[in-house]
Each structure stands twice: as C-alpha cells, then as structure tokens.
N, C-alpha and C positions, 0 to 999 in steps of 0.2 A: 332915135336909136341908131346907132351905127350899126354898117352890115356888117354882118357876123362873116359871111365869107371871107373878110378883110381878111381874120385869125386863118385859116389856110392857107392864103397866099403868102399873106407874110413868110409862115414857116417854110413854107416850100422853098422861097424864094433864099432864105438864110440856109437850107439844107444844101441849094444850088453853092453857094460863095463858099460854106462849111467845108465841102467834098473836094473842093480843088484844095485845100491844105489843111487832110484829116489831122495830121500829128497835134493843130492848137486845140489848146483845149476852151473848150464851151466860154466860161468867162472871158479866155481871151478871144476867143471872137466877140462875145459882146462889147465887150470895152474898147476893140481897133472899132468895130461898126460905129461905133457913140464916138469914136473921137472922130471918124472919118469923119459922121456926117458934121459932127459941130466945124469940122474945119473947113468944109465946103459951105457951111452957112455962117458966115461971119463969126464962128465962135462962140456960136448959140448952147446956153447949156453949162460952157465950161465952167469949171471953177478951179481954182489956184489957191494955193495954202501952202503956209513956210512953218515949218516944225523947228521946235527949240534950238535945234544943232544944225541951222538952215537949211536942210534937207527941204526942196521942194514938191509940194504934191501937187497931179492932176487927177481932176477927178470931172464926169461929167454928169450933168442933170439935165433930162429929155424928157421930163414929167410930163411938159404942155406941149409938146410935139405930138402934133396931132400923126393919124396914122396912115393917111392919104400922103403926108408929105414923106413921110419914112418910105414907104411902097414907092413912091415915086424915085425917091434913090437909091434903094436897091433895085429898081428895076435898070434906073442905067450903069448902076455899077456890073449888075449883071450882063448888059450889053454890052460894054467897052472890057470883058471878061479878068478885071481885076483883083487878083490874088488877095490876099487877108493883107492888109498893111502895105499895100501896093495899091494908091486911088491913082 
C-alpha cells in the first residue's frame, strides 16, 4: 500500500508552484507540470497526434508515473523557485 501522506505533500507542494502564478488556471497548471516533467524525463508520457487540417496536438499520459518520482520533481522544482512554465 502506498503512504497515504504522499496525497498531502503532493498538494501542498502544487499549492507552493500554483501561488507564485495565481492568474493560471488549475488545468493549466496541470498540463505545464505534465509537460514539464515529461520534458525533464526523456519525454516520458508524451503523445503527439496530427488532425485532418494538420493541426498538431500535445497531449500527455503520466498514468504509470509512479508518485515518488512526481514528488521528487516538484520538490526541486520547488527548490530552484520556478514559475508555472518557467523549468
């Protein structure tokens, strides 16, 4: 069983990164966080997809990311005090 204390740190830890730039809103924080991390980990996650009119989409999947390694980047995101979309 994973510790449950994880779920508070986490959020704390996202309410830390959220407050330095309240104007985004919720999704777009999660969506810079998910691209941040996938781009500091080789790209882990990402997916790419081209629409009929070749509009290209990003989108990211962090199902199997586990929650140790999440914590573990926002904790130094939060140490090197970097803004929403600013790694």
């Amino acid at each position: 069983m994973r510790n449950p204390e994880r779920i508070d740190e986490i959020l704390d830890m996202i309410g830390i990164i959220w407050k330095k730039d309240p104007d985004i809103r919720f999704q777009q924080l999660i969506y810079t966080l998910q691209s941040e991390y996938s781009y500091n980990h080789n790209n882990v996650g990402k997916i790419e997809s081209t629409t009929p009119d070749g509009f290209t989409q990003i989108g990211y999947d962090l199902f199997n990311t586990e929650d140790d390694q999440f914590i573990n980047y926002l904790r130094e995101r939060i140490r090197q005090g970097a803004q929403v979309g600013n790694t």
